[in-house]
TIKEPA-180737 format. One record per residue: x, y, z of N, C-alpha, C, CB in turn; residue in three letters. Coordinates in nm, 3 decimals. Glycine has a CB too. Example, Ala and Ser with C-alpha at 12.3 -4.5 7.8 and 13.67 -1.06 7.14 Angstrom:
<rs>
R/1.319/-0.569/0.780/1.230/-0.450/0.780/1.320/-0.330/0.780/1.131/-0.447/0.905/ALA
R/1.285/-0.225/0.708/1.367/-0.106/0.714/1.290/0.003/0.787/1.408/-0.060/0.572/SER
</rs>
This chain:
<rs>
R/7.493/15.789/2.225/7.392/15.862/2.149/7.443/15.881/2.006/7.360/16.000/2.215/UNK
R/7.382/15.880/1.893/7.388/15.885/1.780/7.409/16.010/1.715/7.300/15.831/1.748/UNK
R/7.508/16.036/1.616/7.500/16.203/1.574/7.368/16.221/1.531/7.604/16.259/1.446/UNK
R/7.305/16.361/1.564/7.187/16.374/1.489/7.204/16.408/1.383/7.104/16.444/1.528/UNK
R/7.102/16.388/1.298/7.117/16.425/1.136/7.105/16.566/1.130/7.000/16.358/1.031/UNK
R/7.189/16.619/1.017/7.183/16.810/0.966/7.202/16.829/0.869/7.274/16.917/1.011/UNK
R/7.188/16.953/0.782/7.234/16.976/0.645/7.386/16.997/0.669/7.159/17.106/0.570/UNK
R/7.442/16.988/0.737/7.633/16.993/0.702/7.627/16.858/0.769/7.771/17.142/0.796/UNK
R/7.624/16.758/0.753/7.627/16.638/0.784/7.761/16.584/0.750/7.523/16.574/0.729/UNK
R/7.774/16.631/0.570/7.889/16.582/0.513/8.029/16.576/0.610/7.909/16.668/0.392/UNK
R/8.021/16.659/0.717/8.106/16.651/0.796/8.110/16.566/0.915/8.118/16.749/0.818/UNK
R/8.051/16.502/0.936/8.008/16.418/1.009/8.073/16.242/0.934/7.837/16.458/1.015/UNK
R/8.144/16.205/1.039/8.138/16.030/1.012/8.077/15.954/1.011/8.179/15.963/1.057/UNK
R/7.993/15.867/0.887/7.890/15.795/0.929/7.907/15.656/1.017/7.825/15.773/0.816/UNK
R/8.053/15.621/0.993/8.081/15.488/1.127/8.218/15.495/1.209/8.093/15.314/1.052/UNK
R/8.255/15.474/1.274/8.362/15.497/1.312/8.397/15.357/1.322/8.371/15.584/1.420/UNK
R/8.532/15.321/1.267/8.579/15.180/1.262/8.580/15.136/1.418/8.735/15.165/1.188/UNK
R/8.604/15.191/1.541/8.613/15.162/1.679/8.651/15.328/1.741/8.741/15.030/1.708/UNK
R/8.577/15.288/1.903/8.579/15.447/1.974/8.760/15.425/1.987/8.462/15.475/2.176/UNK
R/8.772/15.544/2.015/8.900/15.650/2.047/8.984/15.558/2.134/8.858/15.808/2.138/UNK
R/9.065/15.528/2.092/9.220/15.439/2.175/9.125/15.330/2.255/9.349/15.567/2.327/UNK
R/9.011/15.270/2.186/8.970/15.106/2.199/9.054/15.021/2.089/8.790/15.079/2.166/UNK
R/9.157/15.053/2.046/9.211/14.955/1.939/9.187/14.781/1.941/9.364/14.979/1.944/UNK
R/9.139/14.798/1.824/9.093/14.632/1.831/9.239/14.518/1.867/9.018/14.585/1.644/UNK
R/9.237/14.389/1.937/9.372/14.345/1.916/9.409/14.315/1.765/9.393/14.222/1.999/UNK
R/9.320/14.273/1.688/9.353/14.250/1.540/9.437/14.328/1.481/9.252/14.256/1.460/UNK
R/9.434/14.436/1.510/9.489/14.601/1.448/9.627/14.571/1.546/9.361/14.794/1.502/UNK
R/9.629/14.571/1.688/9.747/14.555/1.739/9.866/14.450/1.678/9.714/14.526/1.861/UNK
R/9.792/14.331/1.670/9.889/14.227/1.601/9.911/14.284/1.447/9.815/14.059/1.599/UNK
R/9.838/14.311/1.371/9.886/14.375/1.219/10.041/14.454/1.260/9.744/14.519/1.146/UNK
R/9.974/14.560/1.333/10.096/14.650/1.402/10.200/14.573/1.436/10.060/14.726/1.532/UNK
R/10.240/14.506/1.529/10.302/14.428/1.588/10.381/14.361/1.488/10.226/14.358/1.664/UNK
R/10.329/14.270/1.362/10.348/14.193/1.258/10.439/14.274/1.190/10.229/14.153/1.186/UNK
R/10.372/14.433/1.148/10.424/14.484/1.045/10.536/14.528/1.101/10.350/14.574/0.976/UNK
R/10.596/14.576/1.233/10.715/14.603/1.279/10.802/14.474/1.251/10.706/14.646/1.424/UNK
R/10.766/14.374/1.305/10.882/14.242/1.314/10.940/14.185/1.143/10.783/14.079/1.406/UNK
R/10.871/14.248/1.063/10.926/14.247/0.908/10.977/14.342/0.893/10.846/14.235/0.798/UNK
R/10.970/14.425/0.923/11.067/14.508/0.945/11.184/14.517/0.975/11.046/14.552/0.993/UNK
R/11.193/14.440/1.073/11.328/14.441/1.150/11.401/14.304/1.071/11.304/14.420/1.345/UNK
R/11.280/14.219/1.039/11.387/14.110/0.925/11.403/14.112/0.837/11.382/14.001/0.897/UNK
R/11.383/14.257/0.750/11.458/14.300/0.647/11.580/14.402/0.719/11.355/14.373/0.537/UNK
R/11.597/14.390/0.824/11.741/14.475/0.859/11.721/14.613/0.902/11.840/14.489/0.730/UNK
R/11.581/14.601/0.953/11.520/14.794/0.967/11.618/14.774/1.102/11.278/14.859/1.007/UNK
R/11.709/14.944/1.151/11.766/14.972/1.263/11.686/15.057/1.343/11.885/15.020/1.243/UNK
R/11.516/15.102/1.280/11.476/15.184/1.313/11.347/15.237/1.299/11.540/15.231/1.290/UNK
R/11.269/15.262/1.325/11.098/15.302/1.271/11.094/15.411/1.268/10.969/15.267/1.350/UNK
R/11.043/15.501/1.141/11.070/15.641/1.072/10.913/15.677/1.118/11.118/15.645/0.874/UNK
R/10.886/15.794/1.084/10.741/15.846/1.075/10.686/15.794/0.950/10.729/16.007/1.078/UNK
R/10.743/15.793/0.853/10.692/15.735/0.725/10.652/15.590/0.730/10.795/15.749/0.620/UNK
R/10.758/15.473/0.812/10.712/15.324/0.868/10.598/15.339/0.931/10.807/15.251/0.968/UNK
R/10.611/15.419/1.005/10.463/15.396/1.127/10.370/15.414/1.010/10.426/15.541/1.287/UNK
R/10.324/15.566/0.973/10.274/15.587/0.884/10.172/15.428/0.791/10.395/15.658/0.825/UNK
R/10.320/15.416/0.728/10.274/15.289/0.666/10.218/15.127/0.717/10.375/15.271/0.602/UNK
R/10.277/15.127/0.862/10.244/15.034/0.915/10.073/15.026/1.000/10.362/15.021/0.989/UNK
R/10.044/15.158/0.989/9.947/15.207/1.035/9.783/15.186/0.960/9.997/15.332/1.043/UNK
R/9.880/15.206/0.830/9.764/15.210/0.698/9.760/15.082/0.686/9.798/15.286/0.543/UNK
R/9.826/14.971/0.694/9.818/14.848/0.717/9.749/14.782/0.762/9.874/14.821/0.751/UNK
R/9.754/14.807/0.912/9.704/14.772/0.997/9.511/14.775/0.981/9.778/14.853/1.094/UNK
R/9.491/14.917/0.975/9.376/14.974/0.962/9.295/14.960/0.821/9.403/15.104/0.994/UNK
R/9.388/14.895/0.693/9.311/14.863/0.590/9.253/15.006/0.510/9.198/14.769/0.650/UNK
R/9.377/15.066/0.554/9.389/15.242/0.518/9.477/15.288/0.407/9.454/15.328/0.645/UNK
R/9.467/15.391/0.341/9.552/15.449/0.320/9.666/15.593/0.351/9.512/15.433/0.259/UNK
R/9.783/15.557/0.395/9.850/15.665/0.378/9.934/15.742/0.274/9.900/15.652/0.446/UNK
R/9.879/15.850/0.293/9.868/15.982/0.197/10.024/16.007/0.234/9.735/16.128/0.242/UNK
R/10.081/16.004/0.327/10.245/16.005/0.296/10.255/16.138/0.229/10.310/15.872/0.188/UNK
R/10.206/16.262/0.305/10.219/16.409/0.231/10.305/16.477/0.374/10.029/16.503/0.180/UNK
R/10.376/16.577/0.320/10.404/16.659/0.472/10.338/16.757/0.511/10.523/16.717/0.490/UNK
R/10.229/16.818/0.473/10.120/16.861/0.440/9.980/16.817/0.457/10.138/16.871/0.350/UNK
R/9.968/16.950/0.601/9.837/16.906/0.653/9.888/16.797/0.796/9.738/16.816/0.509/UNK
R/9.680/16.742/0.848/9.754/16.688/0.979/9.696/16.538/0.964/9.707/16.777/1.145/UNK
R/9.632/16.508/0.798/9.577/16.363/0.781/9.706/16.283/0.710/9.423/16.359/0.676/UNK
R/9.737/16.192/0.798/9.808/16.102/0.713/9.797/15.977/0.722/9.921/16.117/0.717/UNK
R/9.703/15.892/0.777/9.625/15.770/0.741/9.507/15.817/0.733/9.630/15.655/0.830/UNK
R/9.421/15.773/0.640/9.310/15.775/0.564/9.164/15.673/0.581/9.371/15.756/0.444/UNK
R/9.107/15.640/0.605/8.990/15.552/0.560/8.848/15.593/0.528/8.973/15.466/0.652/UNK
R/8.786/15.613/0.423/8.676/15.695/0.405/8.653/15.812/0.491/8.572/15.621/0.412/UNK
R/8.611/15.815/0.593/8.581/15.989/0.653/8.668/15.983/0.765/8.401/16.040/0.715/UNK
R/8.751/15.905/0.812/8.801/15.871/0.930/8.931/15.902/0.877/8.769/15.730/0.990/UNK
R/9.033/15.947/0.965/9.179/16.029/0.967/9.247/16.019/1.065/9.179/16.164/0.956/UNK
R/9.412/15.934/1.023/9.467/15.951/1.189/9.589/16.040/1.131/9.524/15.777/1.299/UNK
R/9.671/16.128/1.234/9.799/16.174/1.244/9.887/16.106/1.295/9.806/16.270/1.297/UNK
R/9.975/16.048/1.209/10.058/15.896/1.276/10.220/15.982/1.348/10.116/15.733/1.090/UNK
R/10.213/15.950/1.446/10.337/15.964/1.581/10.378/15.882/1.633/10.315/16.021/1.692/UNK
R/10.531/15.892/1.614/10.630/15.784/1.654/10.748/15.864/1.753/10.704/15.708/1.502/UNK
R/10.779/15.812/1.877/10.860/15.827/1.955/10.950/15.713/2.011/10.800/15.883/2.030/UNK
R/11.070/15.779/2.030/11.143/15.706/2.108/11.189/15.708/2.233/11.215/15.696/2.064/UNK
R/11.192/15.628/2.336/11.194/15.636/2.464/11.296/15.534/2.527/11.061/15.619/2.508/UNK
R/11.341/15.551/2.635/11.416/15.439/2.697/11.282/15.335/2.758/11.532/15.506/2.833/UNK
R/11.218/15.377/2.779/11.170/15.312/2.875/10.984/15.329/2.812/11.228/15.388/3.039/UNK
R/10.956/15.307/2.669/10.779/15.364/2.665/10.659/15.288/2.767/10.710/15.329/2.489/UNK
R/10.733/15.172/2.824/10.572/15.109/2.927/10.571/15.208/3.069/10.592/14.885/3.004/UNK
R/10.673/15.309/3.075/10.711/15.390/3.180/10.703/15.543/3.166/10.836/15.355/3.210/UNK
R/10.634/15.573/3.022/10.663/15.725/2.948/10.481/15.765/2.965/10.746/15.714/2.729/UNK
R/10.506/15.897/3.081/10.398/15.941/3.093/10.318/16.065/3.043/10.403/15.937/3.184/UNK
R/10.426/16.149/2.973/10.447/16.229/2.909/10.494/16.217/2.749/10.511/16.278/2.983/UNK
R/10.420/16.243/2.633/10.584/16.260/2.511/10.534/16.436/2.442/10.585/16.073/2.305/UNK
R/10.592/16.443/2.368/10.667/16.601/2.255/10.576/16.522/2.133/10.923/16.622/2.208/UNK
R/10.507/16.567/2.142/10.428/16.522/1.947/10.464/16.679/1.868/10.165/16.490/1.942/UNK
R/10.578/16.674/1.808/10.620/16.764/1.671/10.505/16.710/1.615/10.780/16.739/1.575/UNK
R/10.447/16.814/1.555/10.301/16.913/1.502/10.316/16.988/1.409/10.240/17.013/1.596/UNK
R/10.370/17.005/1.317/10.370/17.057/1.237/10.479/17.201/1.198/10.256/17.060/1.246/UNK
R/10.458/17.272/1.124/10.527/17.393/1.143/10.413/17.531/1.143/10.643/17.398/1.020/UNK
R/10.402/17.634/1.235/10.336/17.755/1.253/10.414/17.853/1.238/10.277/17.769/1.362/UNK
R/10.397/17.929/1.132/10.484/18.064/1.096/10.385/18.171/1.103/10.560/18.066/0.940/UNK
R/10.375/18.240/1.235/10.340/18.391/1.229/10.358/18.465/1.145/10.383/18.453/1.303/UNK
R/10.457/18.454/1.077/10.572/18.596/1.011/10.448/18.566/0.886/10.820/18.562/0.959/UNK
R/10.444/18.421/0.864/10.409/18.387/0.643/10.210/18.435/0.726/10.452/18.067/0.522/UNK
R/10.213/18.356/0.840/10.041/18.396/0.875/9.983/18.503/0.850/10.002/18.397/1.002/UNK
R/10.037/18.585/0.991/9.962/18.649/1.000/10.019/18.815/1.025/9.887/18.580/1.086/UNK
R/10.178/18.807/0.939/10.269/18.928/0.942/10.346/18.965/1.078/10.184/19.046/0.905/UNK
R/10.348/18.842/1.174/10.425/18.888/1.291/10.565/18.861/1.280/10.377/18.829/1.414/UNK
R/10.663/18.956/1.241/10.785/18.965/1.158/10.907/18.930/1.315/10.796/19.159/1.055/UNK
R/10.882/18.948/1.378/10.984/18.935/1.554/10.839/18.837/1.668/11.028/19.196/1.663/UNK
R/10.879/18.782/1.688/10.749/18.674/1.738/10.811/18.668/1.911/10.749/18.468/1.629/UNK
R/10.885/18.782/1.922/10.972/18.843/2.060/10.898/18.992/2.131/11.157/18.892/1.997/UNK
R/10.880/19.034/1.982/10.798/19.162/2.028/10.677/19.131/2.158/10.712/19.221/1.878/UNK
R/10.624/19.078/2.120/10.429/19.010/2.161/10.478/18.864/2.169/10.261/19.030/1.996/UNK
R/10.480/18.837/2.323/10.484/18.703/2.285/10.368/18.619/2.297/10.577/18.648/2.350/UNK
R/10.241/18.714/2.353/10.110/18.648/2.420/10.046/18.701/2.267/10.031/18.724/2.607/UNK
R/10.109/18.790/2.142/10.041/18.790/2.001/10.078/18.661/1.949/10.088/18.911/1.898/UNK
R/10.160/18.644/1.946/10.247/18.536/1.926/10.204/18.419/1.929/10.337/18.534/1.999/UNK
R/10.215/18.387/2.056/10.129/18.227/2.095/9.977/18.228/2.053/10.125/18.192/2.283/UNK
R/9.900/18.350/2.037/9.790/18.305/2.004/9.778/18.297/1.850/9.696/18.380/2.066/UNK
R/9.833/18.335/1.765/9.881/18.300/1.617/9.919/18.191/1.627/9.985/18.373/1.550/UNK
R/10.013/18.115/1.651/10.063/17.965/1.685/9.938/17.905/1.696/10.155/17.940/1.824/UNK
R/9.881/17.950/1.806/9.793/17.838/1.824/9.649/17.851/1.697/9.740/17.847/2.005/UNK
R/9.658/17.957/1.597/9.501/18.022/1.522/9.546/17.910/1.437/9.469/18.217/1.441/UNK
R/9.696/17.889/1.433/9.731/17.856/1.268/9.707/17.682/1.312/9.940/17.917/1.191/UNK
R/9.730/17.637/1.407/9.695/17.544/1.475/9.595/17.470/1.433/9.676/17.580/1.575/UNK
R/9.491/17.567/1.506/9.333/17.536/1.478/9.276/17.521/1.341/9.251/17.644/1.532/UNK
R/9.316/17.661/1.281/9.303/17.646/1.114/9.270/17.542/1.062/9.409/17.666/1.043/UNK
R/9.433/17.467/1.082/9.470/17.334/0.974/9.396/17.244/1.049/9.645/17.277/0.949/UNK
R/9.320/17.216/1.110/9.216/17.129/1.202/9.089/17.147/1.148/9.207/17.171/1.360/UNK
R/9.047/17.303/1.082/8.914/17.320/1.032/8.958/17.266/0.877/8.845/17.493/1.050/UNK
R/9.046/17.279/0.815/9.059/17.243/0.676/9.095/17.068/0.700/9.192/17.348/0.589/UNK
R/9.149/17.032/0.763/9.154/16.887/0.773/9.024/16.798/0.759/9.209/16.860/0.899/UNK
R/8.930/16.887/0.903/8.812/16.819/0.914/8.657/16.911/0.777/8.779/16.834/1.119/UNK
R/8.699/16.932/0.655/8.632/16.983/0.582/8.639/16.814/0.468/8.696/17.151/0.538/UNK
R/8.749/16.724/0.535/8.712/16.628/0.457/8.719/16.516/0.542/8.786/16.620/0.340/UNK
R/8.795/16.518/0.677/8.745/16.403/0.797/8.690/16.441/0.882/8.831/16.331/0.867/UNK
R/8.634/16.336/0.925/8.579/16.345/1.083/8.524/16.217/1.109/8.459/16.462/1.116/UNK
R/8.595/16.185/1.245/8.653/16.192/1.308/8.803/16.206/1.293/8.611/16.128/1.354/UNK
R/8.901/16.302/1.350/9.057/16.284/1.324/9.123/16.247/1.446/9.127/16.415/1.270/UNK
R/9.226/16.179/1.453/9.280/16.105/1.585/9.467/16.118/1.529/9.195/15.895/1.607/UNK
R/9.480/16.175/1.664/9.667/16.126/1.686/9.679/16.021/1.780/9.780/16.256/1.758/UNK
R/9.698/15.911/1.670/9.805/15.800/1.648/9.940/15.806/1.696/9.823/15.780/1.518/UNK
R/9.952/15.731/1.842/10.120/15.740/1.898/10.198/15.628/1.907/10.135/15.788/2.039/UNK
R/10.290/15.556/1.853/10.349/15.492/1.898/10.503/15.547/1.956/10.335/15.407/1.816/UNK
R/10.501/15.488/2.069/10.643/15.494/2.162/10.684/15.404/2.134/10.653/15.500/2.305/UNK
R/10.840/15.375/2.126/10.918/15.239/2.089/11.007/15.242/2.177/10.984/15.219/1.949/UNK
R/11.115/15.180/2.225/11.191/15.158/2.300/11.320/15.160/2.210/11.154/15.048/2.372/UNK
R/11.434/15.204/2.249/11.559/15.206/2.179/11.598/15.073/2.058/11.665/15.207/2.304/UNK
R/11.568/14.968/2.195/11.599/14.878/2.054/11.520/14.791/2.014/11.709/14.803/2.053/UNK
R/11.357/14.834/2.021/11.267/14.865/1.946/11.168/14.691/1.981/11.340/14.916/1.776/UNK
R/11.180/14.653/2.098/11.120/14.548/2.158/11.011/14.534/2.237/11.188/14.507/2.210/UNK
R/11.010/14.682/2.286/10.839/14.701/2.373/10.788/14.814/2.347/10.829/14.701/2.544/UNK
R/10.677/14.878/2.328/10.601/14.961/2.279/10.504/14.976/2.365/10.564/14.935/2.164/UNK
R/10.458/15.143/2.340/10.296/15.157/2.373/10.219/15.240/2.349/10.264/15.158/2.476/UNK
R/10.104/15.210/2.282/10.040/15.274/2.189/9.905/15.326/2.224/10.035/15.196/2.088/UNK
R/9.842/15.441/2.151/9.760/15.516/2.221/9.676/15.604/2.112/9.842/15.597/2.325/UNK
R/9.575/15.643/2.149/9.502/15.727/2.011/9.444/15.850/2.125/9.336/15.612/1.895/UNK
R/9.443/15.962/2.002/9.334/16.095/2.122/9.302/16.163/1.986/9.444/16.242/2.282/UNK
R/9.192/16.204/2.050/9.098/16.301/1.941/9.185/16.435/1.888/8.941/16.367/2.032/UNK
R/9.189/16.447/1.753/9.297/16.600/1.765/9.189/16.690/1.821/9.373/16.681/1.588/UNK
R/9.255/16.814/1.857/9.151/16.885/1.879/9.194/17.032/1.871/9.090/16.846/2.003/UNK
R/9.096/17.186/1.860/9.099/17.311/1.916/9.178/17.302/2.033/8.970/17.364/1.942/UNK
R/9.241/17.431/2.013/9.264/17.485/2.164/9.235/17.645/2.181/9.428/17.458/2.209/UNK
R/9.131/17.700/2.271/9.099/17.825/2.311/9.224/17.928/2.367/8.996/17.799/2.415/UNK
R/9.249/17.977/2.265/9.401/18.093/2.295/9.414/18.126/2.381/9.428/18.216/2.246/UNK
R/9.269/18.154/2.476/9.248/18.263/2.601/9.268/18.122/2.750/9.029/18.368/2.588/UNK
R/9.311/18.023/2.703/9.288/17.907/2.803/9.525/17.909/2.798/9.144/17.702/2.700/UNK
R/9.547/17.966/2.794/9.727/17.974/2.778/9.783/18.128/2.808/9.783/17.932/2.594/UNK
R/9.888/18.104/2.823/9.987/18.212/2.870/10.085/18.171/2.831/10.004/18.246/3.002/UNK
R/10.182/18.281/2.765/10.346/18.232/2.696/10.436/18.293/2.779/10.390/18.286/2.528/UNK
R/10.519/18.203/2.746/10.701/18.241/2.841/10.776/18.224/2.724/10.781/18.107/2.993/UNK
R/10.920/18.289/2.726/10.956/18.272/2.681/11.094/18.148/2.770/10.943/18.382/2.619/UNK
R/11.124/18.044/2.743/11.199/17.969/2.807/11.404/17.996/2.769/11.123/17.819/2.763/UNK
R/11.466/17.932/2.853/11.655/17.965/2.842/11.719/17.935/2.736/11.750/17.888/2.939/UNK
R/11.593/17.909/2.578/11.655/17.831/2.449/11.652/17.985/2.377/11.544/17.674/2.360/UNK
R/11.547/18.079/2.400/11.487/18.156/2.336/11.342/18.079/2.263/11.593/18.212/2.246/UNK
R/11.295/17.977/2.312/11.170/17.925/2.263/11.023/17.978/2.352/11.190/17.761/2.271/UNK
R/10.922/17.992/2.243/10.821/18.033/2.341/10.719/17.877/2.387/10.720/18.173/2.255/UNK
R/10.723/17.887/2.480/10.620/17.815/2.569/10.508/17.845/2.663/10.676/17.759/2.635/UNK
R/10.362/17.762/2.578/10.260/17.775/2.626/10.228/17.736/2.769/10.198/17.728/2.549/UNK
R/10.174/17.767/2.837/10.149/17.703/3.000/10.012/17.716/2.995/10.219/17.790/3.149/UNK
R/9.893/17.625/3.034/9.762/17.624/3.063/9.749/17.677/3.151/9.704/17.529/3.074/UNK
R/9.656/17.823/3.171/9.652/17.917/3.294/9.571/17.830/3.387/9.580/18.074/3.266/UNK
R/9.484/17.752/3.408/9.424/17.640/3.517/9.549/17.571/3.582/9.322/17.512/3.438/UNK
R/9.613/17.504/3.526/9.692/17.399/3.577/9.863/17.464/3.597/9.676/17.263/3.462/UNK
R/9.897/17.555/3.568/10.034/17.588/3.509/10.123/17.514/3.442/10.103/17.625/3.587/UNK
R/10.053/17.417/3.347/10.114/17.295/3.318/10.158/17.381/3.147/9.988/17.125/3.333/UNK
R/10.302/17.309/3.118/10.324/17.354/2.979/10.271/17.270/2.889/10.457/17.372/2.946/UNK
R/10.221/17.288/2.794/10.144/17.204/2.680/10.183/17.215/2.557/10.012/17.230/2.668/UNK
R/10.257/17.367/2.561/10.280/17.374/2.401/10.458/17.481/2.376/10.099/17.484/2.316/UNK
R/10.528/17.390/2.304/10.688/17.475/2.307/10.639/17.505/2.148/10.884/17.362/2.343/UNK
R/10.704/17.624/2.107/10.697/17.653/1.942/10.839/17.730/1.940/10.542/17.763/1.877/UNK
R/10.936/17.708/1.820/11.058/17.752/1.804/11.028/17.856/1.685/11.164/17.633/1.777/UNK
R/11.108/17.957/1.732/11.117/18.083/1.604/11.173/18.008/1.537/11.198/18.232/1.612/UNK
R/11.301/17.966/1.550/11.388/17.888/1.408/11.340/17.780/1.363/11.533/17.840/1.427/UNK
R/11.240/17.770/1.253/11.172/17.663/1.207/11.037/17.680/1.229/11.216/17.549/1.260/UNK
R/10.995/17.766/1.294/10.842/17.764/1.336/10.801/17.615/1.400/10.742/17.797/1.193/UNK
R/10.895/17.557/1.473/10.798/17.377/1.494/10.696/17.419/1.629/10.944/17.188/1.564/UNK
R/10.573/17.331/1.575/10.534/17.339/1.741/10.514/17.242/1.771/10.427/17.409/1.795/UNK
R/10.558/17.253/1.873/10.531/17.105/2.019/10.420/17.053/2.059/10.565/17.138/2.169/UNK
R/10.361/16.974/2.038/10.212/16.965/2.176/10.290/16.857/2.282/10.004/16.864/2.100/UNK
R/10.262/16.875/2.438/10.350/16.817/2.484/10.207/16.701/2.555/10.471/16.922/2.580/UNK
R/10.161/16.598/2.562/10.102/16.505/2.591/10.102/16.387/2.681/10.097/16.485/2.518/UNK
R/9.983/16.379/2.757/10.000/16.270/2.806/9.980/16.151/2.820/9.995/16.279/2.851/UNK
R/10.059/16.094/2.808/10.002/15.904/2.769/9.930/15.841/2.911/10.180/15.766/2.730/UNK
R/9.789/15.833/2.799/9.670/15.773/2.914/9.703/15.654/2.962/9.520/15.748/2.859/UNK
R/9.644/15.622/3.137/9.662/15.493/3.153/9.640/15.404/3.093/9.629/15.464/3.221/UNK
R/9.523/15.390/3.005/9.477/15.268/2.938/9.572/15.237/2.801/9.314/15.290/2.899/UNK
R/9.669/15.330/2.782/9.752/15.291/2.649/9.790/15.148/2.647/9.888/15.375/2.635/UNK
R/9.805/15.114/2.529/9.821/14.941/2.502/10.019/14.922/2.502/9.726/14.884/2.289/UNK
R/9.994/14.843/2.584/10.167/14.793/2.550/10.160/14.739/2.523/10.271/14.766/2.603/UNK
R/10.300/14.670/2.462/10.285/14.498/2.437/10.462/14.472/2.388/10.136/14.445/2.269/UNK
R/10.460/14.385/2.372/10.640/14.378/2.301/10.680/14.244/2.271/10.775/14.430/2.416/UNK
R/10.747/14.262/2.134/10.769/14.147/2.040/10.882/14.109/2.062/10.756/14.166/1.902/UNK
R/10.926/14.001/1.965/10.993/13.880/1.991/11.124/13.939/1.841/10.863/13.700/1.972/UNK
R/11.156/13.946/1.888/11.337/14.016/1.722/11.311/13.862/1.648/11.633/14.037/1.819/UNK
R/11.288/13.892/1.533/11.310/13.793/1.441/11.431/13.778/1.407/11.246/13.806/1.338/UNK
R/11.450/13.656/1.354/11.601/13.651/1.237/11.606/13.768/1.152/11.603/13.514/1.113/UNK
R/11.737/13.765/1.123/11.745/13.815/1.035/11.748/13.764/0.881/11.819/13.864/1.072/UNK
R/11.673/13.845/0.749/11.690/13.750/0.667/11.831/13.809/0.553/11.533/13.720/0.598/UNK
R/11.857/13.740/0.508/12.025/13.781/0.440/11.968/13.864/0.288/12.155/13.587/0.389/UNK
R/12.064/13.939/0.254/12.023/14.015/0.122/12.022/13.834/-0.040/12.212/14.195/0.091/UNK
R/12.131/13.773/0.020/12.076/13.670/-0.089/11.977/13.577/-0.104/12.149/13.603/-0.113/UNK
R/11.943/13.572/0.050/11.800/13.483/0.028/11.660/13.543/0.010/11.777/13.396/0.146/UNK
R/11.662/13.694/0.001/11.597/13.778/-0.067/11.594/13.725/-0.215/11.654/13.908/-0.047/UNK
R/11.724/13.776/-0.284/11.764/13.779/-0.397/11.665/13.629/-0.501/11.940/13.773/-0.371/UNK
R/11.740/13.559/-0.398/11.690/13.428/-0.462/11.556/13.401/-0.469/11.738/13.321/-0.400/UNK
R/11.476/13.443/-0.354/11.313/13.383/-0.359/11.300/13.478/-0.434/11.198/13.371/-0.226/UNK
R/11.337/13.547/-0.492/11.258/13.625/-0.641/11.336/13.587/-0.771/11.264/13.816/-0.638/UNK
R/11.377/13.502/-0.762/11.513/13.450/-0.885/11.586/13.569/-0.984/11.435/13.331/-1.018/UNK
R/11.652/13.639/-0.828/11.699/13.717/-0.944/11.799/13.708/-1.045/11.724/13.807/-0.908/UNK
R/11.796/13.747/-1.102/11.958/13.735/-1.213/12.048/13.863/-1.227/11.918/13.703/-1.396/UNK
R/12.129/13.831/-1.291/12.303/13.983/-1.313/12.171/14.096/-1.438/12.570/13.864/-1.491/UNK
R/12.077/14.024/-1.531/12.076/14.040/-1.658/11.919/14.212/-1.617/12.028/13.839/-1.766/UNK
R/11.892/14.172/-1.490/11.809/14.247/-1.464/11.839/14.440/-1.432/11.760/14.164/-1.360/UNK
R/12.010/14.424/-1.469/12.044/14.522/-1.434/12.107/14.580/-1.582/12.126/14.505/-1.309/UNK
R/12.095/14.702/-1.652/12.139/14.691/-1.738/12.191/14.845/-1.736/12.058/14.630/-1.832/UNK
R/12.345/14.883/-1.774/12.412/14.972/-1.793/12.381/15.054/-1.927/12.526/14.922/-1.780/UNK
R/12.375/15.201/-1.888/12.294/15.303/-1.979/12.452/15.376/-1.986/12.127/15.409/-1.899/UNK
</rs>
């Protein structure tokens, strides 16, 4: 069914490049592509900022590369939050930890001991949460977290998209866990969903990777040498000049 038309429309996406974790294979191989140059320029590793970029690539996007906020690939009204994990094993990872940002009660909403109240607590975590979801989507919509899992030494992958979304405060209950961290548990399921640390304010969303996530896994290129770089751009000594 089609969005219906409204006067706040502006919030509304008028196309969506493809539904929610249908990734086209085209987009997979970009992905795929843009890792294996990677690794033959000597990458030991895929950063949030690579994905990021490999992402905007892929998608014919741009990333905004800000730490700030929860859009960081771009395409006209459409927004992903790019996530990268590492796993021993990602065609086997049913669960991952998507670090989310940082939520500070204390700068929010004046909760100075976040020990006192811990059920004030978690529901601040989660307001400040939501918040940055209503100011995100005041300029996207649709917004999606973007996951890639990699494998240690970075040969099989599997990748996955989900709608960001709200979460209803009154749908959780907090513990405090043996780190001194508070953790959310979904009162339906008793399942934990959300860890948030006083030191640093980080919060956790803890997620699960749908069956239909895409694996796939590439082939290690050569490596290419820093002089045969050098050379296919003819460089010279003269390009460097002492100040």
């Amino acid at each position: 069914m089609k969005h219906p038309k409204l006067r706040d429309s502006h919030r509304l996406n008028a196309r969506e490049l493809y539904p929610t974790n249908e990734i086209p294979d085209d987009v997979v191989t970009q992905i795929g592509a843009h890792i294996i140059y990677l690794l033959a320029l000597g990458r030991k590793d895929i950063t949030g900022t690579d994905w990021g970029d490999t992402l905007a690539l892929a998608l014919q996007a741009t990333h905004l590369d800000s730490p700030i906020g929860i859009a960081d690939v771009v395409r006209e009204k459409m927004a992903w939050s790019a996530k990268t994990i590492k796993t021993t094993s990602p065609l086997n990872t049913e669960t991952v930890r998507l670090i989310s940002g940082r939520c500070s009660p204390d700068y929010s909403y004046g909760i100075a001991n976040p020990h006192d109240d811990i059920q004030q607590t978690g529901r601040a975590v989660l307001g400040i949460w939501n918040e940055r979801i209503n100011i995100a989507q005041d300029n996207y919509n649709p917004i999606r977290t973007s996951v890639l899992i990699r494998s240690n030494d970075l040969s099989t992958f599997s990748l996955f998209e989900e709608e960001v979304q709200r979460y209803r405060t009154s749908d959780f209950v907090w513990e405090v866990n043996a780190n001194g961290n508070l953790i959310g548990k979904e009162i339906e399921t008793s399942q934990t969903k959300f860890t948030w640390q006083p030191h640093g304010s980080q919060f956790t969303i803890h997620t699960k990777v749908p069956t239909n996530a895409i694996k796939f896994r590439i082939r290690k290129p050569p490596l290419i040498e820093k002089k045969d770089i050098l050379n296919s751009i003819n460089f010279d000594p003269s390009w460097i000049t002492r100040l």
